[in-house]
C-alpha positions as CSV (number, residue, x, y, z in Angstrom):
1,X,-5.1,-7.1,12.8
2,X,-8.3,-9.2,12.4
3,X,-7.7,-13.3,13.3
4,X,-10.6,-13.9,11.6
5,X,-10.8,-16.4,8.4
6,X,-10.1,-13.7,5.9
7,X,-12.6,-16.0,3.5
8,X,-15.1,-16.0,6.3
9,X,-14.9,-12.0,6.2
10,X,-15.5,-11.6,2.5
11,X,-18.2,-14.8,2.8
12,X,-16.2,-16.9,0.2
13,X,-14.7,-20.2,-0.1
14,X,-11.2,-20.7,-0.2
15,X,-11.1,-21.7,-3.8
16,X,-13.0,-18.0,-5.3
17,X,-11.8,-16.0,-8.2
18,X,-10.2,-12.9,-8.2
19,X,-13.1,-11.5,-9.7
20,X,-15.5,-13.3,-7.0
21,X,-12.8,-11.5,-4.4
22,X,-13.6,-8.1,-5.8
23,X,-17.0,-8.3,-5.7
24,X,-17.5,-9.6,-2.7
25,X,-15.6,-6.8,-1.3
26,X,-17.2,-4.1,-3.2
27,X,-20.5,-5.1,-1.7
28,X,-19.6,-5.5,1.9
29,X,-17.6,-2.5,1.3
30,X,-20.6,-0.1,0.4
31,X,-22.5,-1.9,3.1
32,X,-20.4,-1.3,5.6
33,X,-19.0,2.6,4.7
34,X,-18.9,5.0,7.3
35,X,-20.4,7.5,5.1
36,X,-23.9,4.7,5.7
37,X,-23.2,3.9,9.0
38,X,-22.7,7.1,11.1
39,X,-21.8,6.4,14.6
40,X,-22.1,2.6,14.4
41,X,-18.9,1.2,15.9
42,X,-19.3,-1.6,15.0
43,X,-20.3,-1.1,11.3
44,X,-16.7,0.6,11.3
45,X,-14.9,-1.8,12.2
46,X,-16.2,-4.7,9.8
47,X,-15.3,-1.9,7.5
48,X,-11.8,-2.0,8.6
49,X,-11.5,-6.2,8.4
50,X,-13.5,-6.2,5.0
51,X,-10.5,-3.5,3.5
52,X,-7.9,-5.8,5.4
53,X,-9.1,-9.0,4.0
54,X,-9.1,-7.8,0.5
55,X,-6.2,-6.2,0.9
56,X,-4.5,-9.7,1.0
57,X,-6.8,-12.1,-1.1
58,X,-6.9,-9.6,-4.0
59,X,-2.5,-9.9,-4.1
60,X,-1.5,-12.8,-5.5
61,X,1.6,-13.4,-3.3
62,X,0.0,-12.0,0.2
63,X,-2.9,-14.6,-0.9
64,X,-0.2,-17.5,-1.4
65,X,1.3,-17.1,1.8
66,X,-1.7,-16.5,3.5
67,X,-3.4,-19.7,2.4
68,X,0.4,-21.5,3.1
69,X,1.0,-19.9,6.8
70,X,-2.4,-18.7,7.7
71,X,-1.9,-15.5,10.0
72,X,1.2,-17.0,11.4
73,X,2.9,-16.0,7.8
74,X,0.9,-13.0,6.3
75,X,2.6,-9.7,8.1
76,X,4.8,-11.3,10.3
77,X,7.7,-9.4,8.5
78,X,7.8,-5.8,7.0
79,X,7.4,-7.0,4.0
80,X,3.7,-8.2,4.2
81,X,5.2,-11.9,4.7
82,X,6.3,-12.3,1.2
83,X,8.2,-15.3,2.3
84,X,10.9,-15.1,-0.7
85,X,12.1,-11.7,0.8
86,X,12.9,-13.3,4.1
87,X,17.0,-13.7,4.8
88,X,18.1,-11.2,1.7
89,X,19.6,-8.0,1.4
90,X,17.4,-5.0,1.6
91,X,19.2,-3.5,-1.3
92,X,19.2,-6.7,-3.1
93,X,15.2,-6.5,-3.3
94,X,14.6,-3.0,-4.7
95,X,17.2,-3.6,-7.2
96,X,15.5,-6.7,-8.3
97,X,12.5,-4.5,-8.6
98,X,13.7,-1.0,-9.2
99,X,17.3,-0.8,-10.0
100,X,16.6,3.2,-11.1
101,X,13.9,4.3,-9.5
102,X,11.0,3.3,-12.5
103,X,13.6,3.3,-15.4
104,X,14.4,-0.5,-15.5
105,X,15.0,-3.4,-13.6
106,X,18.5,-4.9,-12.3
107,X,20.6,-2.2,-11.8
108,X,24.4,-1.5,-10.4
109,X,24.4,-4.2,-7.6
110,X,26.4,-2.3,-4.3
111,X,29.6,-4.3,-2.9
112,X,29.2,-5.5,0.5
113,X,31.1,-2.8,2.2
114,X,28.4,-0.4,1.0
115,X,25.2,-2.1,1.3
116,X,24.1,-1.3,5.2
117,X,24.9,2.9,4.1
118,X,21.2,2.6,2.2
119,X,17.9,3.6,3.9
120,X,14.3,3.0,4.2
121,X,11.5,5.3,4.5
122,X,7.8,4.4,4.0
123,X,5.9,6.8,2.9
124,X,1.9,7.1,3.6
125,X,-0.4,8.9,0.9
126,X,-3.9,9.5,0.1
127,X,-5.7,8.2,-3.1
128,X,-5.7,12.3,-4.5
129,X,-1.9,12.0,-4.5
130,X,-1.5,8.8,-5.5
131,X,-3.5,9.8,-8.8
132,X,-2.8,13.2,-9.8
133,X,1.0,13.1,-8.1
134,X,2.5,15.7,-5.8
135,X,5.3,17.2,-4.0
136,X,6.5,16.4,-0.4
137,X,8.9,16.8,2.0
138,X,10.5,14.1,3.7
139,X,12.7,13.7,7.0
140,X,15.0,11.1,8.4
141,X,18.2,10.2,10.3
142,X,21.1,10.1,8.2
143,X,24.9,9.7,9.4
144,X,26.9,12.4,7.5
145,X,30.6,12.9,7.6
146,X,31.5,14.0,11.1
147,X,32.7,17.9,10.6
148,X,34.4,18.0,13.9
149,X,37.0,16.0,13.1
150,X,37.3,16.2,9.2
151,X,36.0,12.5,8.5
152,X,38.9,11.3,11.0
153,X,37.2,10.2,13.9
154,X,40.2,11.7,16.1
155,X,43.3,13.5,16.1
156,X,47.3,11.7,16.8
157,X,46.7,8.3,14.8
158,X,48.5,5.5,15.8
159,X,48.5,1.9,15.1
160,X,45.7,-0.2,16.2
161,X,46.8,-1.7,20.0
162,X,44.5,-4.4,19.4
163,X,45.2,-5.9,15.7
164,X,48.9,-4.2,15.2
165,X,47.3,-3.1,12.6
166,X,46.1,-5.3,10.2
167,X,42.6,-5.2,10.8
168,X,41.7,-8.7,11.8
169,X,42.1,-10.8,14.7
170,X,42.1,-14.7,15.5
171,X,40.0,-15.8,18.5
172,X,41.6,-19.5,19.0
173,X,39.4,-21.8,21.1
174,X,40.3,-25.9,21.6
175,X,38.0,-28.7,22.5
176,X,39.1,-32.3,23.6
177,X,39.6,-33.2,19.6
178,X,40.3,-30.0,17.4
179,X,41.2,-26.3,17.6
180,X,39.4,-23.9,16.4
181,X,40.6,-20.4,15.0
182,X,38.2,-18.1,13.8
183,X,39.3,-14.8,12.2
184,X,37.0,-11.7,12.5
185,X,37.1,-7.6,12.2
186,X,38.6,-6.2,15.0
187,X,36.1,-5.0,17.1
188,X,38.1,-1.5,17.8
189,X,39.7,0.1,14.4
190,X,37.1,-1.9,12.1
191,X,38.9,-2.6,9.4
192,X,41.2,0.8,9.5
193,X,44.3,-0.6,11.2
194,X,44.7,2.5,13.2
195,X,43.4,3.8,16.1
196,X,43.9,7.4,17.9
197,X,45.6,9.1,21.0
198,X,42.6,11.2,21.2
199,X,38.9,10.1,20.1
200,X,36.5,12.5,18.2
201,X,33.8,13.5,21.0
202,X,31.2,14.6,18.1
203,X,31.1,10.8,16.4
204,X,32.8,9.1,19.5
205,X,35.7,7.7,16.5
206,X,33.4,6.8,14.0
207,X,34.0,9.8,11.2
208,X,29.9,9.9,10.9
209,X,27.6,11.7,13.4
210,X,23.5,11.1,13.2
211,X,21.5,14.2,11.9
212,X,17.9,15.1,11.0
213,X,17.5,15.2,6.6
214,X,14.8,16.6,5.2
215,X,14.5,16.3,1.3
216,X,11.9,17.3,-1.2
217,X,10.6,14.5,-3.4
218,X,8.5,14.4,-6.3
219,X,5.6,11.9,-5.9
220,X,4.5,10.9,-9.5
221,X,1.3,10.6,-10.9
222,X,0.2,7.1,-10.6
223,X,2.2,5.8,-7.1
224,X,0.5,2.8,-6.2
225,X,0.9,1.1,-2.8
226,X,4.1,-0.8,-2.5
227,X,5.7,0.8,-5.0
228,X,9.7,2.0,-4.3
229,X,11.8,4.9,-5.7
230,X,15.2,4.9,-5.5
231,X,17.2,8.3,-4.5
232,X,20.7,7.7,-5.2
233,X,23.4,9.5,-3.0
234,X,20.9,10.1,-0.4
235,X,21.5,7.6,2.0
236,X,24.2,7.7,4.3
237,X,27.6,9.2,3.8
238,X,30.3,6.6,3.6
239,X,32.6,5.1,6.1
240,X,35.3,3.7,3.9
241,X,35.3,6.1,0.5
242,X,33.4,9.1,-0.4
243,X,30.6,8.2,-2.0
244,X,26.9,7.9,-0.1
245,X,24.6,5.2,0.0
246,X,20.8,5.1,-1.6
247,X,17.8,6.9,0.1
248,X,14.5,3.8,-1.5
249,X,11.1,5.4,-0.5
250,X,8.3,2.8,0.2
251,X,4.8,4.1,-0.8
252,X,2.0,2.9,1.4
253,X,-1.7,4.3,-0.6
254,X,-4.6,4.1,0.9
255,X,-6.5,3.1,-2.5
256,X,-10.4,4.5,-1.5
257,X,-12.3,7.8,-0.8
258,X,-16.4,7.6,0.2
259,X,-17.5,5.4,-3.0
260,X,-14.4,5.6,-5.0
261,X,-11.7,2.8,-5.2
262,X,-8.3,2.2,-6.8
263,X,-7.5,-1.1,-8.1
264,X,-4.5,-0.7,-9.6
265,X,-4.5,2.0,-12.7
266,X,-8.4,1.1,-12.8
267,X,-10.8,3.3,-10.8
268,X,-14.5,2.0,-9.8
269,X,-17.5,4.5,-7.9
270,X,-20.5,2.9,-6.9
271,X,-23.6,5.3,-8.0
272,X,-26.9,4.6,-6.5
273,X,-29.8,5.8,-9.5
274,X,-33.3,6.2,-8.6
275,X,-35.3,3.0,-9.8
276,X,-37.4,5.0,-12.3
277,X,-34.1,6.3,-13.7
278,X,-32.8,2.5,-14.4
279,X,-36.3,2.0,-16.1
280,X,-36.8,4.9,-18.2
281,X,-33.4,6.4,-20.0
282,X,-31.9,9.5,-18.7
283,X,-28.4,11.5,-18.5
284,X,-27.1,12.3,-15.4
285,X,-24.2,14.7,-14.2
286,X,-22.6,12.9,-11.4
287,X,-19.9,14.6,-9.0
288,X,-17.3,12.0,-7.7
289,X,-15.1,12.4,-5.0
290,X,-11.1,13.5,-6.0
291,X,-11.8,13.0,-9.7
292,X,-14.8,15.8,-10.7
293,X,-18.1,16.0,-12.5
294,X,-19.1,13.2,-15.4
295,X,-21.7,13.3,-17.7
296,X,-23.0,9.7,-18.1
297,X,-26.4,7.6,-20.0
298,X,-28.4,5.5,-18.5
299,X,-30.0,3.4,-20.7
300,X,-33.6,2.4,-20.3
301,X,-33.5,-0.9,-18.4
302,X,-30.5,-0.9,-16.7
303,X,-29.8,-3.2,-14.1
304,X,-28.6,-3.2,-10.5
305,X,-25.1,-4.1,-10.5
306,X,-23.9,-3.4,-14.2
307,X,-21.2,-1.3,-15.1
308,X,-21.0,1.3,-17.0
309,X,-17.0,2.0,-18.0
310,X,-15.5,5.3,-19.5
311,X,-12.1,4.1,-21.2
312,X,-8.9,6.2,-20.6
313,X,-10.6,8.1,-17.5
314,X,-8.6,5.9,-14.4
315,X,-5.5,6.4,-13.1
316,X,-2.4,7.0,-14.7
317,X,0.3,4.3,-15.9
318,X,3.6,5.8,-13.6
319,X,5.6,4.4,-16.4
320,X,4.1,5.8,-19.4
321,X,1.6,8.2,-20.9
322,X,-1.5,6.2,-20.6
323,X,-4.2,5.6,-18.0
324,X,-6.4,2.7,-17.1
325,X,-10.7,3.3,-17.0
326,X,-13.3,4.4,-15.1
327,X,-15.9,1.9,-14.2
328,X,-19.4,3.1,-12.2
329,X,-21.2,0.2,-10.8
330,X,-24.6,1.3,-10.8
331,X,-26.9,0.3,-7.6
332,X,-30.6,0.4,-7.4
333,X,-32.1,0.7,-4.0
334,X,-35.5,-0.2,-3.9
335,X,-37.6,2.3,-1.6
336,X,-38.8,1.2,1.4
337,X,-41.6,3.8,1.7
338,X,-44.1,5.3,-0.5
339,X,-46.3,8.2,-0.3
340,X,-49.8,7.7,-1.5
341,X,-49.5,9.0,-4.9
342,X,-46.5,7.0,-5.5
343,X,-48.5,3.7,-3.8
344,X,-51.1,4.1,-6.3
345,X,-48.8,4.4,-9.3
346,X,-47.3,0.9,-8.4
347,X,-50.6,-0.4,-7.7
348,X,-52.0,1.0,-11.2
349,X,-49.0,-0.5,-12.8
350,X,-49.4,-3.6,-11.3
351,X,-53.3,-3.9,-12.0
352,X,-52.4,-3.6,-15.7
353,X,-49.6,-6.4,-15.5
354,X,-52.5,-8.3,-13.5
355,X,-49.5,-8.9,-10.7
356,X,-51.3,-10.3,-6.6
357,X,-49.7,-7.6,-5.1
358,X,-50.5,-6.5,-1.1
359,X,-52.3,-3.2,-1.9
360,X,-54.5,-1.5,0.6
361,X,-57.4,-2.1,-1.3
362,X,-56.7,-5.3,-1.3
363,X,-56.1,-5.8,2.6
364,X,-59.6,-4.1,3.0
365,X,-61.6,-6.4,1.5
366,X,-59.9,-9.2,3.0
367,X,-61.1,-7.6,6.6
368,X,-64.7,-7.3,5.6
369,X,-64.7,-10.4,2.9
């Protein structure tokens, strides 16, 4: 991770607009693209701190923390140092966010004997998938129901040696002016009361034994990057009853291709047009990366840097039937060399618009003058 100022990166102060974020980061972005700068190490890696920087100043809370903590705060937990996720239930989170899946939010909240049978599994996708939506397959460590021992964790039960079976114990200790008793789980029936005469080798006594799961997920049309589903039953198998805990999928998107770019159901390409095309009109089929051929106008005078946006052609809303725009920020480089016929169609132009310009003719007689 960079240490540098992420402001400093995107050459902003600390006080810019979102919109100054974004296109500050779209230009250093298009400068520095490895599709421009082939073999150039270095160009790659500003790449790589420009994406990082705007990865945090463009998200309102990763941009809070981040001018609250500095480095020190932004990452330094999995959560992308969202500090108001720091001491609470994992489960607790995702059903403030997603209680079923995308249906709602709140949800069933799970008792505290059930919580730790949930899992985690972050999930990386391109932008293709995260757009269009796709099938995958997924694998993990999940504790099923031991089937050596039916779900026992041993055979002869007995009562617990160390609770006499009721499932707590008091550790007493005294200093020079109280005594202190604190009661706890027992450490070797957990909460059961019983114990056995001989101990499941497959689970070592603990009814569950650690297996590979693979699963088949549908990945919907419009995933966006730290966005979680929830698969219920798919979490561990119980301890204590029958019922399994939650599988909650994290999506991590990477949200550009070449010149295209995801901002959230918005998509932007940066199109470089010819200088001739931004002064006369012209239409112009344009391929773009994961999303096809467009048709487009450009009108006479155009200028470097405006947009030109094609409503309902982004991404799509995961929630509902509708999809965010298109927007093509049109860039005009001027050439850097001319051949002679094009040197004296600039210079004839320029004669008629009575412009000083540095043509050769010019130089010539300023030798021999």
């Amino acid at each position: 991770m960079s240490k540098r100022d992420y402001y400093q990166v995107l050459g902003l102060s600390k006080w810019a607009s979102s919109d100054e974020v974004k296109k500050a980061y779209r230009k250093l972005a298009m400068k520095y693209h490895p599709d421009r700068n082939q073999w150039d190490s270095e160009a790659e890696w500003k790449f790589k701190e420009v994406n990082e920087a705007y990865g945090v100043l463009s998200d309102a809370w990763k941009k809070q923390d981040y001018d609250t903590f500095g480095h020190g705060g932004w990452g330094g937990n999995p959560f992308g140092g969202w500090a108001w996720f720091q001491g609470e239930d994992i489960s607790d989170i995702f059903n403030s966010f997603f209680g079923g899946g995308f249906s709602g939010w709140g949800g069933r909240r799970r008792s505290s004997q059930s919580r730790w049978e949930d899992l985690e599994y972050d999930l990386h996708v391109d932008l293709k998938t995260s757009i269009y939506g796709w099938k995958d397959t997924v694998e993990f460590n999940k504790r099923h129901s031991c089937e050596s021992c039916s779900w026992e964790g041993g055979s002869n039960k007995k009562t617990c040696d160390t609770c006499s079976g009721h499932w707590q114990v008091t550790q007493t200790s005294q200093s020079p002016f109280w005594v202190i008793q604190q009661t706890r789980t027992c450490p070797d029936c957990q909460w059961s009361g019983e114990s056995f005469e001989n101990i499941c080798s497959e689970c070592n006594g603990e009814k569950r034994s650690v297996k590979k799961q693979k699963l088949d997920i549908d990945i919907p049309a419009g995933i966006d990057d730290a966005m979680v589903i929830k698969l219920t039953g798919e979490g561990n198998d119980g301890v204590w009853s029958a019922a399994s805990g939650d599988l909650y999928i994290r999506f991590h998107v990477n949200d550009s291709e070449k010149w295209l770019t995801r901002d959230g159901v918005d998509l932007h390409y940066d199109l470089e047009i010819d200088l001739i095309e931004a002064v006369l009109w012209t239409k112009k089929d344009i391929q773009i990366p994961i999303i096809g051929k467009r048709s487009i106008s450009i009108d006479a005078g155009t200028q470097a840097e405006s947009v030109i946006q094609i409503s309902g052609d982004g991404v799509k809303y995961v929630d509902r039937d509708s999809k965010g725009d298109l927007h093509i920020h049109i860039h005009i480089p001027i050439p850097k060399k001319l051949d002679k016929k094009q040197r004296e169609l600039f210079e004839e132009i320029a004669k008629e618009k009575k412009l000083n310009v540095n043509s050769k003719k010019w130089v010539f007689e300023k030798l021999f003058s």
